[in-house]
PDB file as gemmi writes it, atoms N, CA and C in Angstrom:
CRYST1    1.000    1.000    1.000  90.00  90.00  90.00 P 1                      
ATOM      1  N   UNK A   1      84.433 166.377 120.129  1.00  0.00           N  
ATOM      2  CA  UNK A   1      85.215 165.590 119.184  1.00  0.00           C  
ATOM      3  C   UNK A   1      85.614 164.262 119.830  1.00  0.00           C  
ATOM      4  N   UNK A   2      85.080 163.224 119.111  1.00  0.00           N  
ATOM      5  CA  UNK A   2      86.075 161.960 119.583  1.00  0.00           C  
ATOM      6  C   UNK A   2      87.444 161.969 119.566  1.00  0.00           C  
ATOM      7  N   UNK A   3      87.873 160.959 120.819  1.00  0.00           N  
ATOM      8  CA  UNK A   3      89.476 161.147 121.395  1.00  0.00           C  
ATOM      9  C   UNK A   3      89.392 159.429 121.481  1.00  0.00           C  
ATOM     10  N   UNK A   4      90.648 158.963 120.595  1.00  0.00           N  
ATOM     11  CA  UNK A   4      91.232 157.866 120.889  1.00  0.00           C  
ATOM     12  C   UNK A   4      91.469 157.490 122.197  1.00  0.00           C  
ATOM     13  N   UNK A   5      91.058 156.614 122.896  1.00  0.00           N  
ATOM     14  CA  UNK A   5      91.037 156.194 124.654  1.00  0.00           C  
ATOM     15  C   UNK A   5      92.404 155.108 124.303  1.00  0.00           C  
ATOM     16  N   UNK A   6      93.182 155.707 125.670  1.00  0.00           N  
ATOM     17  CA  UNK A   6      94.151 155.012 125.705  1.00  0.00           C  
ATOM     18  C   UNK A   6      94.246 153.600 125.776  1.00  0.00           C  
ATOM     19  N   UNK A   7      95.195 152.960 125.744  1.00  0.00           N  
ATOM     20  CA  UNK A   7      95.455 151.696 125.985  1.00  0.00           C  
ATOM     21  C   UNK A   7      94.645 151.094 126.923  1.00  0.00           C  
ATOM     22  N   UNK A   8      94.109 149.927 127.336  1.00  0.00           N  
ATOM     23  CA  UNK A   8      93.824 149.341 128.530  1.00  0.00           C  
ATOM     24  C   UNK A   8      95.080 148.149 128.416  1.00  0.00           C  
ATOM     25  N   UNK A   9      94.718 147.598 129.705  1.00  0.00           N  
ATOM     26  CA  UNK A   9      95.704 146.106 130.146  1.00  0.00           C  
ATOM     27  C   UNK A   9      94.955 144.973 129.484  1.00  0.00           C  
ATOM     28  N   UNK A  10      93.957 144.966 129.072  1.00  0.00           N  
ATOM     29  CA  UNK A  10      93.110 144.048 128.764  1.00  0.00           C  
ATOM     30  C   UNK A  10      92.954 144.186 127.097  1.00  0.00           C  
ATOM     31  N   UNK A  11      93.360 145.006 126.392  1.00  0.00           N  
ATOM     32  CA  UNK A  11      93.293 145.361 125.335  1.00  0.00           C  
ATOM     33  C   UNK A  11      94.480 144.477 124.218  1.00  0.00           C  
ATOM     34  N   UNK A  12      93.633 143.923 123.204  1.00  0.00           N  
ATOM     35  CA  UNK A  12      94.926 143.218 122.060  1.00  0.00           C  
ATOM     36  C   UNK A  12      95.862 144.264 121.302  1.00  0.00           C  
ATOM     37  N   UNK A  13      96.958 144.099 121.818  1.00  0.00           N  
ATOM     38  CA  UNK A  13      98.117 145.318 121.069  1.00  0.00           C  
ATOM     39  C   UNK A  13      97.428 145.523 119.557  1.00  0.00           C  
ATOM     40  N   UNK A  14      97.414 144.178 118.818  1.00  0.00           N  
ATOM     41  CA  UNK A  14      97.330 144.778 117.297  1.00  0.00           C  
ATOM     42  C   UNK A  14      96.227 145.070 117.010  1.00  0.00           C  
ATOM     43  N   UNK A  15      95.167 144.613 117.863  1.00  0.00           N  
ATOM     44  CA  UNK A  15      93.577 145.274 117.304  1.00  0.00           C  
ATOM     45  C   UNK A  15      93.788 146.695 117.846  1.00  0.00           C  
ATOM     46  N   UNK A  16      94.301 146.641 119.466  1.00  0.00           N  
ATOM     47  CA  UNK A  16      94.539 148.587 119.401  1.00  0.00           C  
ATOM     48  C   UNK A  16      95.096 149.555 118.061  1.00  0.00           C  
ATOM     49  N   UNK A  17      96.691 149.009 117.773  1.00  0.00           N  
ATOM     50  CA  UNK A  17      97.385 149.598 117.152  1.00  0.00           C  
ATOM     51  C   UNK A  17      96.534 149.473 115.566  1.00  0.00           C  
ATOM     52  N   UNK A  18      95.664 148.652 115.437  1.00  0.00           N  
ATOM     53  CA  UNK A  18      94.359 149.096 113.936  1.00  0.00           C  
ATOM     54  C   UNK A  18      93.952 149.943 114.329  1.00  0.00           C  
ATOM     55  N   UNK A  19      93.086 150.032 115.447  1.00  0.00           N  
ATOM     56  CA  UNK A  19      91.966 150.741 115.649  1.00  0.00           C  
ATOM     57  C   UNK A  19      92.582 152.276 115.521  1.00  0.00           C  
ATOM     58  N   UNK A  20      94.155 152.338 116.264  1.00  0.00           N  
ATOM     59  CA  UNK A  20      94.530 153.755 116.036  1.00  0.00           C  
ATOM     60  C   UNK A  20      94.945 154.232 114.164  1.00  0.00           C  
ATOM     61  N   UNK A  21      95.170 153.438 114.013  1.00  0.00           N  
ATOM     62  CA  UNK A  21      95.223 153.695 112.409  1.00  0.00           C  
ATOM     63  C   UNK A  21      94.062 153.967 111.919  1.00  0.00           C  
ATOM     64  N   UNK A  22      92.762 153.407 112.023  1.00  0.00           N  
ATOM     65  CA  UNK A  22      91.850 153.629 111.295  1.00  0.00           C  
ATOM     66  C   UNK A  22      91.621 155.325 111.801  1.00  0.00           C  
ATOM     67  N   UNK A  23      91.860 155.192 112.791  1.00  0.00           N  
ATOM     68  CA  UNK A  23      91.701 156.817 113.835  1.00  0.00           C  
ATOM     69  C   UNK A  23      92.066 157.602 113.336  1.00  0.00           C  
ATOM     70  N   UNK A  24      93.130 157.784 113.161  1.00  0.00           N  
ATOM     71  CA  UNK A  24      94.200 158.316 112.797  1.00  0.00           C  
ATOM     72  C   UNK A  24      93.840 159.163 111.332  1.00  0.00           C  
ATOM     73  N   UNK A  25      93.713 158.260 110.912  1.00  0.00           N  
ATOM     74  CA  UNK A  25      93.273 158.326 109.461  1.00  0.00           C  
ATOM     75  C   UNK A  25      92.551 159.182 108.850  1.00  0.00           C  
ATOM     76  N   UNK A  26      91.104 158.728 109.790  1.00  0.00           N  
ATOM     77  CA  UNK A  26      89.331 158.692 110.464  1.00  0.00           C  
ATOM     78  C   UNK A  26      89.234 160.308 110.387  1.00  0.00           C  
ATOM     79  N   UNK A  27      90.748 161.297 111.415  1.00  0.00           N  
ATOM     80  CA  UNK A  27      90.712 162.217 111.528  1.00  0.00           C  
ATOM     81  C   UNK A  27      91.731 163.536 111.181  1.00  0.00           C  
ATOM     82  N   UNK A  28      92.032 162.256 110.032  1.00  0.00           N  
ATOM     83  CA  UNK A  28      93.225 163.338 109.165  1.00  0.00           C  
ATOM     84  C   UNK A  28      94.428 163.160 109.381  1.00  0.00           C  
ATOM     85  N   UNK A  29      94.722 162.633 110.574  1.00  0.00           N  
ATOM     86  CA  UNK A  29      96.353 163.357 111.469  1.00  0.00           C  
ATOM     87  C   UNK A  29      97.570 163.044 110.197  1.00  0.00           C  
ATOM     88  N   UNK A  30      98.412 164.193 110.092  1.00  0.00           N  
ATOM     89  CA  UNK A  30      99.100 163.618 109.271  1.00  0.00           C  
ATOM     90  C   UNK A  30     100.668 162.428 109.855  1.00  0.00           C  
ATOM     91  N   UNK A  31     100.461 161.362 108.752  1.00  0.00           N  
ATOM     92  CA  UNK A  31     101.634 160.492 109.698  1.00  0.00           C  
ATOM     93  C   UNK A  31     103.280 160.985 110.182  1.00  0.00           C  
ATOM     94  N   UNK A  32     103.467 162.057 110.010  1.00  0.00           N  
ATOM     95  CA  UNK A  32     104.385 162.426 110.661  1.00  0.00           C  
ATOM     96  C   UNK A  32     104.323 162.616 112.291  1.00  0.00           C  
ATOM     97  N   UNK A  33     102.940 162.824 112.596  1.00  0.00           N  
ATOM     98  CA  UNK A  33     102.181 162.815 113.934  1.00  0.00           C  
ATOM     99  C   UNK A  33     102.281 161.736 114.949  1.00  0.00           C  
ATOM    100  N   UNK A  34     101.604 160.128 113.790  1.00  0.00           N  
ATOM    101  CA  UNK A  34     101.763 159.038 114.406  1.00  0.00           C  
ATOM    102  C   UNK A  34     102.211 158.524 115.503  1.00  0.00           C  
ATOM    103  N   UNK A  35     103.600 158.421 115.634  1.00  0.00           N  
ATOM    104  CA  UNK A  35     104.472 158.049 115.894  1.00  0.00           C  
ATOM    105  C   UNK A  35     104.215 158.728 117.971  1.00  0.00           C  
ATOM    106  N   UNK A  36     104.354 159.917 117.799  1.00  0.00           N  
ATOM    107  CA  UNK A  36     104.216 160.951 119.043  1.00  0.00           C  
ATOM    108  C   UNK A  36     102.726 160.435 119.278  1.00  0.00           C  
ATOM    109  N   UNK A  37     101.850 160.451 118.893  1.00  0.00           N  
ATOM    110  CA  UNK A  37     100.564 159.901 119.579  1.00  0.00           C  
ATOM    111  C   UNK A  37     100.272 158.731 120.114  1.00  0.00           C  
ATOM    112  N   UNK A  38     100.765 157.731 119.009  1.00  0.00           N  
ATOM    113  CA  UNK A  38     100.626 156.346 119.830  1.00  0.00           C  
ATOM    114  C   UNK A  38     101.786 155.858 121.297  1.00  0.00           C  
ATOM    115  N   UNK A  39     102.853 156.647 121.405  1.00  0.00           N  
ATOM    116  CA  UNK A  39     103.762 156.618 122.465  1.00  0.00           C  
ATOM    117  C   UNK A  39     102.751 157.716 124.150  1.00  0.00           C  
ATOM    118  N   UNK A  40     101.597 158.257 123.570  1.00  0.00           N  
ATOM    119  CA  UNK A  40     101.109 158.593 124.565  1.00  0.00           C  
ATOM    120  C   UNK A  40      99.816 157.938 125.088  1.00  0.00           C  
ATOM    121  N   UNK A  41      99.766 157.084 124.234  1.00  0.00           N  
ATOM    122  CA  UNK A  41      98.210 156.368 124.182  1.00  0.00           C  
ATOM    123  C   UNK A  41      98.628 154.514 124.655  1.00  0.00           C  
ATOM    124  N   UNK A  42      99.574 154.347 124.428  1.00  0.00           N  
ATOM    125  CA  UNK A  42      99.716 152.244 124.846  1.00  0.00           C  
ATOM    126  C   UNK A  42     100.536 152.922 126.099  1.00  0.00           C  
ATOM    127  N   UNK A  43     100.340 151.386 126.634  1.00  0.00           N  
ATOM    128  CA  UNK A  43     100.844 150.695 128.213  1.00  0.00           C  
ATOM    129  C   UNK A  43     102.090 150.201 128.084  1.00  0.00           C  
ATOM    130  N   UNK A  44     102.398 149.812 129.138  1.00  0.00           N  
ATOM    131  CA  UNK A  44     103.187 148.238 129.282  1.00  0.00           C  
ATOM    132  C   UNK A  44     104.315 148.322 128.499  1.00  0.00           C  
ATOM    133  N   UNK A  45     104.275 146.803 128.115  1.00  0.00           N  
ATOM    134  CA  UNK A  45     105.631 146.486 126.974  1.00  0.00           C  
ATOM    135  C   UNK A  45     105.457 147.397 125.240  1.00  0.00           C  
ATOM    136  N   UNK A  46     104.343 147.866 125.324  1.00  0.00           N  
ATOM    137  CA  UNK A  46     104.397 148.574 124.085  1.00  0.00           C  
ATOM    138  C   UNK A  46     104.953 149.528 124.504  1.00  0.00           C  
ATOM    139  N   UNK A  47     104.888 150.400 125.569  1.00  0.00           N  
ATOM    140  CA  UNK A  47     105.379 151.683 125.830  1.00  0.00           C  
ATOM    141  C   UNK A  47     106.510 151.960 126.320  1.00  0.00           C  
ATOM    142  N   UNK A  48     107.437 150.313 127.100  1.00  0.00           N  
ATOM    143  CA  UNK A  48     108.595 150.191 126.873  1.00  0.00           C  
ATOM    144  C   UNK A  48     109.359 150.370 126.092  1.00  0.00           C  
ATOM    145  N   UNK A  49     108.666 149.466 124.667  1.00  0.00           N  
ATOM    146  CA  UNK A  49     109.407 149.542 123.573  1.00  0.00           C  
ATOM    147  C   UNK A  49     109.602 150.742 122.939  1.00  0.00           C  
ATOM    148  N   UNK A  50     108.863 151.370 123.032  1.00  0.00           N  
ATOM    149  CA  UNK A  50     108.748 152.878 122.206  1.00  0.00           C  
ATOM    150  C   UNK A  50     109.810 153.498 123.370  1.00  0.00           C  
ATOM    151  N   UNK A  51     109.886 153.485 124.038  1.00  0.00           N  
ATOM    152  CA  UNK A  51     110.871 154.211 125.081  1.00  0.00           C  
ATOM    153  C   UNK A  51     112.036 153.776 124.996  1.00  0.00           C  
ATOM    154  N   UNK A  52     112.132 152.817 124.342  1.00  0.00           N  
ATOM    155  CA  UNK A  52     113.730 151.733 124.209  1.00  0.00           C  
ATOM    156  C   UNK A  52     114.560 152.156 122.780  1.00  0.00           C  
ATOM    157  N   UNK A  53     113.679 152.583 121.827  1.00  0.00           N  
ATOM    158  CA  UNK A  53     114.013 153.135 120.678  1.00  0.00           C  
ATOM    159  C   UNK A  53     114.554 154.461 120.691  1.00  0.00           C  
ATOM    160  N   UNK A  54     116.144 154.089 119.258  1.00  0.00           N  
ATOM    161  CA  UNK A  54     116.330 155.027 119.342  1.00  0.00           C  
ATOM    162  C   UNK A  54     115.578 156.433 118.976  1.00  0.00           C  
ATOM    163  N   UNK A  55     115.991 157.449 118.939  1.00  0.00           N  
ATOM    164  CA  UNK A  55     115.412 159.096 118.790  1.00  0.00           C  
ATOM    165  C   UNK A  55     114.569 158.765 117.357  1.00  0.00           C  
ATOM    166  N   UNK A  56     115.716 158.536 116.282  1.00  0.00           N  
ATOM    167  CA  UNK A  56     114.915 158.534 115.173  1.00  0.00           C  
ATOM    168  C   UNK A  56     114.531 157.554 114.850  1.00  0.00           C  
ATOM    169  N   UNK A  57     114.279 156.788 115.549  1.00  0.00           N  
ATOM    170  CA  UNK A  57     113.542 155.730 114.670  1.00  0.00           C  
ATOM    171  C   UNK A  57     112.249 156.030 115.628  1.00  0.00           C  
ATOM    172  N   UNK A  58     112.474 156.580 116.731  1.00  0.00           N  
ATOM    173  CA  UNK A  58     111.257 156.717 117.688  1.00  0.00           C  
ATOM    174  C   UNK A  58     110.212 157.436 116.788  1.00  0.00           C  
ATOM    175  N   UNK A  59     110.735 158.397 115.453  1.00  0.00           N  
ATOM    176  CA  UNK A  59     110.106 159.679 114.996  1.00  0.00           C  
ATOM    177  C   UNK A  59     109.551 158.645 114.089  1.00  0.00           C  
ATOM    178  N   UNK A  60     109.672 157.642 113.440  1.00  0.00           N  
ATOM    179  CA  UNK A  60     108.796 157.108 112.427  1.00  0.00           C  
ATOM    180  C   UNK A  60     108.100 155.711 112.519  1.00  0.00           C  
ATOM    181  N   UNK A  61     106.876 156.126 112.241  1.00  0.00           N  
ATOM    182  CA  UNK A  61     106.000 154.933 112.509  1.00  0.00           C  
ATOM    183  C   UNK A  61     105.693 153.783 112.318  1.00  0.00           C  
ATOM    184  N   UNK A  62     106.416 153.549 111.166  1.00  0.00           N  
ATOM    185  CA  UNK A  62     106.433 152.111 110.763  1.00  0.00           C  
ATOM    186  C   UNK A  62     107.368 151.169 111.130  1.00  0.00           C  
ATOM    187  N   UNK A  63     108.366 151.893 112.538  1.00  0.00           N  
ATOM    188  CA  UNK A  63     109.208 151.494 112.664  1.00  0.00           C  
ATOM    189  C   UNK A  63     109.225 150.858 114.051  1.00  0.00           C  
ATOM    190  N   UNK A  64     108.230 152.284 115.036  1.00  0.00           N  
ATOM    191  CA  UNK A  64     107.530 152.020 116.485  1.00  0.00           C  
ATOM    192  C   UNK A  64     106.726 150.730 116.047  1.00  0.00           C  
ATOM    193  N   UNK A  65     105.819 150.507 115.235  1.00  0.00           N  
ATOM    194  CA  UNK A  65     105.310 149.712 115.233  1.00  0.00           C  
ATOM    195  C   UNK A  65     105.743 148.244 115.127  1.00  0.00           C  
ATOM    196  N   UNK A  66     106.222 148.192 113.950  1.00  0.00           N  
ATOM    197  CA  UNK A  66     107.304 146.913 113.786  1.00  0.00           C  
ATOM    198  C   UNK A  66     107.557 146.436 115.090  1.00  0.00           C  
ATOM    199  N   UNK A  67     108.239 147.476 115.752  1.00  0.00           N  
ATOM    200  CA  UNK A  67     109.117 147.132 116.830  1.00  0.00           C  
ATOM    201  C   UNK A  67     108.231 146.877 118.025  1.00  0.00           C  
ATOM    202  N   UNK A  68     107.349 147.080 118.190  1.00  0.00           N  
ATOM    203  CA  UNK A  68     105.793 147.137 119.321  1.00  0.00           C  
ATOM    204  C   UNK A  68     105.982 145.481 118.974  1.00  0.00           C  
ATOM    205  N   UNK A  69     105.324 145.182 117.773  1.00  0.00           N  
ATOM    206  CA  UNK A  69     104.755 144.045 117.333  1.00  0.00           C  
ATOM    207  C   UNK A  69     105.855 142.860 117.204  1.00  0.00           C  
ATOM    208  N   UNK A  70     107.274 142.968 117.320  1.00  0.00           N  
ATOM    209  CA  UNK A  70     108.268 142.288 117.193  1.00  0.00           C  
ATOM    210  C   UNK A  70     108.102 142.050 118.486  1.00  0.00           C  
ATOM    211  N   UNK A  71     108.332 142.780 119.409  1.00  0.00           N  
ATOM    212  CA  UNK A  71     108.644 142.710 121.030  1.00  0.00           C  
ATOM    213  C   UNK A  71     107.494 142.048 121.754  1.00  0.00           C  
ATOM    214  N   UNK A  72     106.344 142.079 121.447  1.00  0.00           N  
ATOM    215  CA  UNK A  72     105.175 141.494 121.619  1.00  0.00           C  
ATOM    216  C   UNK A  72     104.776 140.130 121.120  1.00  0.00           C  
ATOM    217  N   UNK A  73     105.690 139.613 120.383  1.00  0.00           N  
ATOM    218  CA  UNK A  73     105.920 138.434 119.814  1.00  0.00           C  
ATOM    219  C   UNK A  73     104.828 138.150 118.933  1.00  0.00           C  
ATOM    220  N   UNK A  74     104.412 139.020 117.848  1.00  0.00           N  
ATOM    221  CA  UNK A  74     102.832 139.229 117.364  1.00  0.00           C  
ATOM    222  C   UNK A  74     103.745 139.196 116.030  1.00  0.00           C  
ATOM    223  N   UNK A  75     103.466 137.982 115.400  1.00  0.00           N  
ATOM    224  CA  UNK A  75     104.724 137.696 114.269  1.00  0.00           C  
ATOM    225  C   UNK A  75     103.988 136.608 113.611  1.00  0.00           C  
ATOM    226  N   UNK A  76     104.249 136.153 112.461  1.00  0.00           N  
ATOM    227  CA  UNK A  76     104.096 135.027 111.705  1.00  0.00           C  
ATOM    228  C   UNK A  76     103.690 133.661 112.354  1.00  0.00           C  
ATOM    229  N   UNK A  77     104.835 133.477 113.602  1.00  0.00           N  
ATOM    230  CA  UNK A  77     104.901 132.449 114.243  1.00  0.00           C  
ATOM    231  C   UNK A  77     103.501 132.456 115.148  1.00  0.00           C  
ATOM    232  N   UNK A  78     102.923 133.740 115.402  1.00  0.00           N  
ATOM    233  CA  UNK A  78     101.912 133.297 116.257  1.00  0.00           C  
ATOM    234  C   UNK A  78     101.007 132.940 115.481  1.00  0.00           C  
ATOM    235  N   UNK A  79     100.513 133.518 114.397  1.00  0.00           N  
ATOM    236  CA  UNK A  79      99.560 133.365 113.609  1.00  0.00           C  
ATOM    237  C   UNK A  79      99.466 132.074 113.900  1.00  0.00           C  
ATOM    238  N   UNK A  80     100.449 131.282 113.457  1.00  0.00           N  
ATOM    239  CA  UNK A  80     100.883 129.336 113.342  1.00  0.00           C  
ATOM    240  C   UNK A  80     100.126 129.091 114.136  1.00  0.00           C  
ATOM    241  N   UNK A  81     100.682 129.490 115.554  1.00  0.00           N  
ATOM    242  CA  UNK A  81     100.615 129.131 116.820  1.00  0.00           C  
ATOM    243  C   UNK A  81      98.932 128.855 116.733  1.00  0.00           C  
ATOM    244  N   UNK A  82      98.202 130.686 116.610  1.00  0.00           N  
ATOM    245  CA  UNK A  82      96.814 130.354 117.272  1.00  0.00           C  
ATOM    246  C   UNK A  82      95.830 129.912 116.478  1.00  0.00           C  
ATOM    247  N   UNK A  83      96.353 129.491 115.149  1.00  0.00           N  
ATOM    248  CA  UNK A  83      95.595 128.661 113.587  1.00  0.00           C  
ATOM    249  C   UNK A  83      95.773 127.455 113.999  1.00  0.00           C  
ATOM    250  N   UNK A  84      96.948 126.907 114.746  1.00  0.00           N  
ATOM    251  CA  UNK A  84      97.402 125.265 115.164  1.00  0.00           C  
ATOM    252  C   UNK A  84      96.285 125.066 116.585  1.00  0.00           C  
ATOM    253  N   UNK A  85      95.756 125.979 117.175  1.00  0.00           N  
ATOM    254  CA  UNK A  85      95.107 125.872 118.649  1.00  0.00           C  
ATOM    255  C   UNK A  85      94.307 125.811 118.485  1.00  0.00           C  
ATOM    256  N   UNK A  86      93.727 126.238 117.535  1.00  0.00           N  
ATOM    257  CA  UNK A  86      91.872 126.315 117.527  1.00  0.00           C  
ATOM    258  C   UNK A  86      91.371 125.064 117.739  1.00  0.00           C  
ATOM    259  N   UNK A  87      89.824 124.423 118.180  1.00  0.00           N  
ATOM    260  CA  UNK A  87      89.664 123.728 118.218  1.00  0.00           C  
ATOM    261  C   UNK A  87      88.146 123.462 117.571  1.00  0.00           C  
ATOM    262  N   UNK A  88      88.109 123.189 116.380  1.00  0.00           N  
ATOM    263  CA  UNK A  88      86.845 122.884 115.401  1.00  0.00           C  
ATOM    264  C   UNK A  88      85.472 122.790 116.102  1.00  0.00           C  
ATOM    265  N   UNK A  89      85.657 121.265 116.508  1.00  0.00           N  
ATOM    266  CA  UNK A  89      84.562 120.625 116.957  1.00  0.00           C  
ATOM    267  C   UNK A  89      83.558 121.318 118.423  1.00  0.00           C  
ATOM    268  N   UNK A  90      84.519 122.068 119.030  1.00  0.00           N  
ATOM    269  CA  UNK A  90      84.023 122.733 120.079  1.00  0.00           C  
ATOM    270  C   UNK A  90      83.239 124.035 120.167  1.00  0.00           C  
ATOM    271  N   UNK A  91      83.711 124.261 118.474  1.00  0.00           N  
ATOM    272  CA  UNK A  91      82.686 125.823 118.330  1.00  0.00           C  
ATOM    273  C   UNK A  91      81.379 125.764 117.689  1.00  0.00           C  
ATOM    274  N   UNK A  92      80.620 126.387 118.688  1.00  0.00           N  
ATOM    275  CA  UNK A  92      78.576 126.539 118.416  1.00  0.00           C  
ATOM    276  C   UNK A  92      78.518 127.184 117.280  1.00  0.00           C  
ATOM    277  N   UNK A  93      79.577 127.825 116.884  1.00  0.00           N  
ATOM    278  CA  UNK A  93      79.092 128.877 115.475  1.00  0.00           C  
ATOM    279  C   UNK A  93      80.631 128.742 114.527  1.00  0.00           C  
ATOM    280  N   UNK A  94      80.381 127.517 113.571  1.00  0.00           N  
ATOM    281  CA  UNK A  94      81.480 127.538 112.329  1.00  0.00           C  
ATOM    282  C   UNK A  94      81.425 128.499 111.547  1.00  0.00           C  
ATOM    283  N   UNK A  95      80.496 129.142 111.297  1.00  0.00           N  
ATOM    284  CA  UNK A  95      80.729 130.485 109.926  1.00  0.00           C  
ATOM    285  C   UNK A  95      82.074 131.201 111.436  1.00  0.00           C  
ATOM    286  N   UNK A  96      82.132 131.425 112.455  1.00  0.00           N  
ATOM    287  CA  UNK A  96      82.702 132.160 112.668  1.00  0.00           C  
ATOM    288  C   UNK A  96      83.870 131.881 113.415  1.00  0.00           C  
ATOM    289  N   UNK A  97      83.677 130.566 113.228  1.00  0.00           N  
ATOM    290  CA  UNK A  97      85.563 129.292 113.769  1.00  0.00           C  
ATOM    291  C   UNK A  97      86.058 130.023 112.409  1.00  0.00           C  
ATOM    292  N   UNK A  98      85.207 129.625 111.391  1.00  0.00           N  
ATOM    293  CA  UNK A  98      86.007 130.018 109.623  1.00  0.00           C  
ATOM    294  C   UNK A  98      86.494 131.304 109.433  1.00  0.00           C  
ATOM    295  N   UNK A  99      85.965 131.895 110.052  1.00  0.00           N  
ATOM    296  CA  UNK A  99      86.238 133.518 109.584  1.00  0.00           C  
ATOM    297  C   UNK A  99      87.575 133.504 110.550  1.00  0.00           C  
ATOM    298  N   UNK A 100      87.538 133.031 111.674  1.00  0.00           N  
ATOM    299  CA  UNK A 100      88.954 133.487 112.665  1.00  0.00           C  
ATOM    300  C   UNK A 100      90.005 132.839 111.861  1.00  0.00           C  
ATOM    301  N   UNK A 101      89.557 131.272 111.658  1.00  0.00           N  
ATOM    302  CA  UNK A 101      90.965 130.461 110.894  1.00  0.00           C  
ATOM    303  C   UNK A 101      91.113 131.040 109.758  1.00  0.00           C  
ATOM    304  N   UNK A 102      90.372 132.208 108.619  1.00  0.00           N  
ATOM    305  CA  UNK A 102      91.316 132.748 107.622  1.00  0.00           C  
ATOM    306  C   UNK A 102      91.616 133.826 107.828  1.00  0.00           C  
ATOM    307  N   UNK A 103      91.541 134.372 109.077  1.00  0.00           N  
ATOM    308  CA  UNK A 103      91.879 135.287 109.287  1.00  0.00           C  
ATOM    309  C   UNK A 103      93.367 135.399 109.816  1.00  0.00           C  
ATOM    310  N   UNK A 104      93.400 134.259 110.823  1.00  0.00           N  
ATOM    311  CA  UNK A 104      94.744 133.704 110.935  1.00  0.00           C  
ATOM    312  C   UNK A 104      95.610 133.166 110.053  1.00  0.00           C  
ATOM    313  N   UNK A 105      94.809 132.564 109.513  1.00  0.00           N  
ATOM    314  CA  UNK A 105      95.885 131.877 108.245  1.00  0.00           C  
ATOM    315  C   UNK A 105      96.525 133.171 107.293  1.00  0.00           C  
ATOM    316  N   UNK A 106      95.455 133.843 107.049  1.00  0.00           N  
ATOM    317  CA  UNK A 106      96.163 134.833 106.138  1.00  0.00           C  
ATOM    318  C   UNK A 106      97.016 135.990 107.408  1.00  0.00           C  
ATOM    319  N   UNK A 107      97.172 136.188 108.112  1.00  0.00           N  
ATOM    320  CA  UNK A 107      97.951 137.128 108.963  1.00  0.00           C  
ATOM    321  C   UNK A 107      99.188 136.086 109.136  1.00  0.00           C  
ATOM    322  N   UNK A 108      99.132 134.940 109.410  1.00  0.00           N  
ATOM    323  CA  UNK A 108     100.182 133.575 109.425  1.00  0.00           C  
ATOM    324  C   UNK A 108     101.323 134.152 107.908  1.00  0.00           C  
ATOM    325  N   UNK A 109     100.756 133.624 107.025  1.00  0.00           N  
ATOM    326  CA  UNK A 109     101.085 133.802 105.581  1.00  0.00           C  
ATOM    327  C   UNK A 109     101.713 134.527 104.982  1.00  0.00           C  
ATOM    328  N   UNK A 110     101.257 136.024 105.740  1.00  0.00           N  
ATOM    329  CA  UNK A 110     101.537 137.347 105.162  1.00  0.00           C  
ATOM    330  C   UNK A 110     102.207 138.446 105.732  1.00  0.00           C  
ATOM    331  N   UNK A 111     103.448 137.832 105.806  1.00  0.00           N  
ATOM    332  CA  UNK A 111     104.544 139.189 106.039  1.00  0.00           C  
ATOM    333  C   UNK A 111     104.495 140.480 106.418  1.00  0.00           C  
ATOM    334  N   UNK A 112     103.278 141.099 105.424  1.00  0.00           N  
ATOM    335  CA  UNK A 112     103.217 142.336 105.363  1.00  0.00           C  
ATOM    336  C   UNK A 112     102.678 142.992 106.290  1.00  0.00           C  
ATOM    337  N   UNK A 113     101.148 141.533 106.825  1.00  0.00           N  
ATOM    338  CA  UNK A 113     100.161 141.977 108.082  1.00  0.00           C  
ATOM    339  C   UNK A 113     101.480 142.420 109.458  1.00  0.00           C  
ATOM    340  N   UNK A 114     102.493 142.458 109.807  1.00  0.00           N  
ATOM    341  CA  UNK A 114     102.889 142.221 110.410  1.00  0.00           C  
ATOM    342  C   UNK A 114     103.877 143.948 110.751  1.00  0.00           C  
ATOM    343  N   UNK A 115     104.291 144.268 109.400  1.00  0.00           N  
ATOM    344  CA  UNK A 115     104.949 145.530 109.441  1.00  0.00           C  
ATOM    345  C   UNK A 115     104.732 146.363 110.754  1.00  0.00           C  
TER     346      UNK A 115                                                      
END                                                                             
């Protein structure tokens, strides 16, 4: 059976914390589970944070997460940030400068990407 591989140091918090959702998902777990799995699977300042939380909020997932992604400074403002950095003229392949800048723009935009 495939097993979600933990965190690396080199790894983007929020593409991890997708990838475990799609996982998650992928293999049923029910989300009451969540919460206890991803606190055994991230590093670092994610695994601080989950350790910094209180009991119950530790138990629900939309809340570890929030709080992962708050503390990680992975917010609206970065979106700005790495949509304002890009640099056009320097990329060999525009279909795929375009795809990052709406990808940013809409994660920028949208509140919700962020939960």
């Amino acid at each position: 059976m495939f097993r979600m591989p933990k965190m690396m140091w080199e790894d983007d918090p929020e593409a991890y914390i997708e990838a475990f959702e799609w996982y998650t998902i992928m293999i049923g777990l029910d989300k009451g589970y969540w919460a206890s799995q991803l606190r055994a699977l991230v590093i670092g300042k994610a695994q601080a944070t989950y350790q910094a939380l209180p009991q119950d909020e530790a138990h629900d997932y939309d809340q570890v997460k929030t709080a992962i992604l708050y503390w990680l400074e992975i917010n609206p403002e970065h979106y700005r940030w790495l949509f304002w950095a890009k640099k056009g003229p320097e990329e060999k392949r525009p279909g795929l400068l375009l795809q990052l800048l709406w990808d940013l723009f809409n994660k920028w935009l949208s509140p919700m990407s962020c939960d």
